[in-house]
C-alpha positions as CSV (number, residue, x, y, z in Angstrom):
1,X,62.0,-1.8,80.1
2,X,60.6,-1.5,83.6
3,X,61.5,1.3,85.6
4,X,61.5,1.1,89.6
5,X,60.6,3.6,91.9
6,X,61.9,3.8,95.3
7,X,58.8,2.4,96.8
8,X,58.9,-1.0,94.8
9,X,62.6,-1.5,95.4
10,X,62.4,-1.0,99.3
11,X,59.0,-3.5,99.0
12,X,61.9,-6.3,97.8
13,X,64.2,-5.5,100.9
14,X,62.5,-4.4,103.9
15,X,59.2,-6.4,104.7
16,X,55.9,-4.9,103.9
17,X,52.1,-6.5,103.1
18,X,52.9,-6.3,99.4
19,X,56.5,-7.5,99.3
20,X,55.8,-10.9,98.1
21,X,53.0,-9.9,95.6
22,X,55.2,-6.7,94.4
23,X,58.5,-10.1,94.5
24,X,55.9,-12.4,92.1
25,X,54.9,-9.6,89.7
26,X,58.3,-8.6,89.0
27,X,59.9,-12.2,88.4
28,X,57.2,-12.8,86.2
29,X,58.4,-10.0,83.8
30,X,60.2,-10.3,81.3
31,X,61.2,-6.8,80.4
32,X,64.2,-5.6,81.8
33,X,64.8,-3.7,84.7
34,X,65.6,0.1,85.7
35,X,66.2,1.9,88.2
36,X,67.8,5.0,89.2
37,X,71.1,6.6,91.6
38,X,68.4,8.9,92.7
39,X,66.6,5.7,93.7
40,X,69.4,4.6,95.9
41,X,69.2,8.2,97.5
42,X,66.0,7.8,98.4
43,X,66.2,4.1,99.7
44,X,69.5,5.4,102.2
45,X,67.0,8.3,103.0
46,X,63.9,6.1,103.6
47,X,66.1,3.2,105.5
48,X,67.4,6.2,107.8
49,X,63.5,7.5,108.6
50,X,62.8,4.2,110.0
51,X,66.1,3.4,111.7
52,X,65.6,7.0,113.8
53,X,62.0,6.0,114.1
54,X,63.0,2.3,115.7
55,X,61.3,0.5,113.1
56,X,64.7,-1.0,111.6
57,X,68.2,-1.5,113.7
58,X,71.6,-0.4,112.1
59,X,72.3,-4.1,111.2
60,X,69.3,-4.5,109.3
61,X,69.4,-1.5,107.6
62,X,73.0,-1.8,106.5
63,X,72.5,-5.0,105.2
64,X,69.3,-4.0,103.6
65,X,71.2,-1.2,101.7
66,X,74.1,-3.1,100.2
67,X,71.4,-5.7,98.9
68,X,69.6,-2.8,97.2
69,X,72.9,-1.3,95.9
70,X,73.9,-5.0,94.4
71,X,70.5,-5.5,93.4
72,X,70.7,-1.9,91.6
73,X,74.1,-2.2,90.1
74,X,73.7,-6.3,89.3
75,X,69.5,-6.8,87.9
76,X,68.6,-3.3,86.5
77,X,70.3,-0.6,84.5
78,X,71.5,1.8,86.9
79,X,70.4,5.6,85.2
80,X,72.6,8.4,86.8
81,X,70.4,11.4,87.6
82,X,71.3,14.1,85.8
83,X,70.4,18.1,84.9
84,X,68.1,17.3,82.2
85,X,66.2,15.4,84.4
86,X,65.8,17.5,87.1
87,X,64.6,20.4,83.9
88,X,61.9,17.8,83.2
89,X,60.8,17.1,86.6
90,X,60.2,21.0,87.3
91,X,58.6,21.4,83.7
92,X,56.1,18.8,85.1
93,X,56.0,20.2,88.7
94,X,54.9,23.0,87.2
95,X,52.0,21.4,85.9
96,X,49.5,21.9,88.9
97,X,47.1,19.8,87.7
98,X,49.2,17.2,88.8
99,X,49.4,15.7,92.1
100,X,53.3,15.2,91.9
101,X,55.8,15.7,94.8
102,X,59.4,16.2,93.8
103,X,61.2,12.8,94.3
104,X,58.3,11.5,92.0
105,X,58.5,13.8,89.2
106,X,62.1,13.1,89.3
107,X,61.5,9.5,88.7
108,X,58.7,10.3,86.1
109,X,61.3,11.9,84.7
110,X,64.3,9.9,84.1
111,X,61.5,6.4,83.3
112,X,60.6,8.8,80.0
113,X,64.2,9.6,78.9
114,X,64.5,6.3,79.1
115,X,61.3,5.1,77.3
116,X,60.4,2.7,80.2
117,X,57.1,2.1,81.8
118,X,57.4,3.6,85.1
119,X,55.8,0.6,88.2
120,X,55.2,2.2,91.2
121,X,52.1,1.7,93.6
122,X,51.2,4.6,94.0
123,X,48.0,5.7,92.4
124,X,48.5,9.5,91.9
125,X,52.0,8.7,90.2
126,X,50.5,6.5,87.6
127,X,47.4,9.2,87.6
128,X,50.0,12.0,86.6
129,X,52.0,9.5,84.4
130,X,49.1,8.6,82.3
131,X,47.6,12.2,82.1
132,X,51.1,13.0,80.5
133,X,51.1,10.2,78.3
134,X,53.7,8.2,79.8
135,X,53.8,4.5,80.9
136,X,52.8,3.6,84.6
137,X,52.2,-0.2,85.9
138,X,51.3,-0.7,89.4
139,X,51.8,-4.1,90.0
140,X,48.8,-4.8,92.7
141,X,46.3,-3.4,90.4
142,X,44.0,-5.9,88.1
């Protein structure tokens, strides 16, 4: 299974340099899909940033939302956040070796209970991931 972070689901919905590499790689797979309702928190949050900073309008963002909602709920097992993952994600916040914010430890979190191989682009997440032991793709890298 291939769990999503936030970053690679937006990548499918909003224009970005990567979106059709990030598109490509992930129709090519043949794992299933995962992704998270803290994911959806985070794509409203993220959607909002760039509305208030004039990148997106209201429309656009809207529309962008409900696609990533049925995308969510239609193509991946949808994991509901819950306590025991937000227990894991400080247990590995509390690791300061690691370069982790919060929403990403989160995510780290839930891919493991759900024995998936976390794809994000961002290098420090599949740093941490693989010091830990865990599974981390990012799909632009060789």
């Amino acid at each position: 299974m291939l769990y999503l972070d936030t970053a690679i689901v937006l990548t499918l919905f909003v224009r970005e340099p990567a979106s059709e590499s990030v598109g490509k790689w992930i129709a090519s797979r043949r794992q299933p899909l995962a992704f998270s309702d803290w994911g959806l928190t985070e794509c409203a949050s993220a959607l909002g940033i760039r509305l208030r900073r004039g990148e997106l309008d209201a429309d656009f963002a809207t529309r962008a939302f409900d696609a990533i909602k049925t995308f969510a709920n239609e193509s991946c097992e949808l994991v509901s956040c819950a306590g025991h993952h937000q227990k894991e994600a400080q247990g590995l916040l509390t690791r300061f070796d690691l370069p982790l914010r919060s929403g990403d430890a989160l995510h780290l979190a839930i891919s493991q209970h759900v024995q998936a191989t976390l794809v994000t682009c961002d290098k420090q997440l599949v740093a941490a991931a693989k010091a830990i032991g865990a599974k981390a793709r990012d799909p632009l890298a060789p």
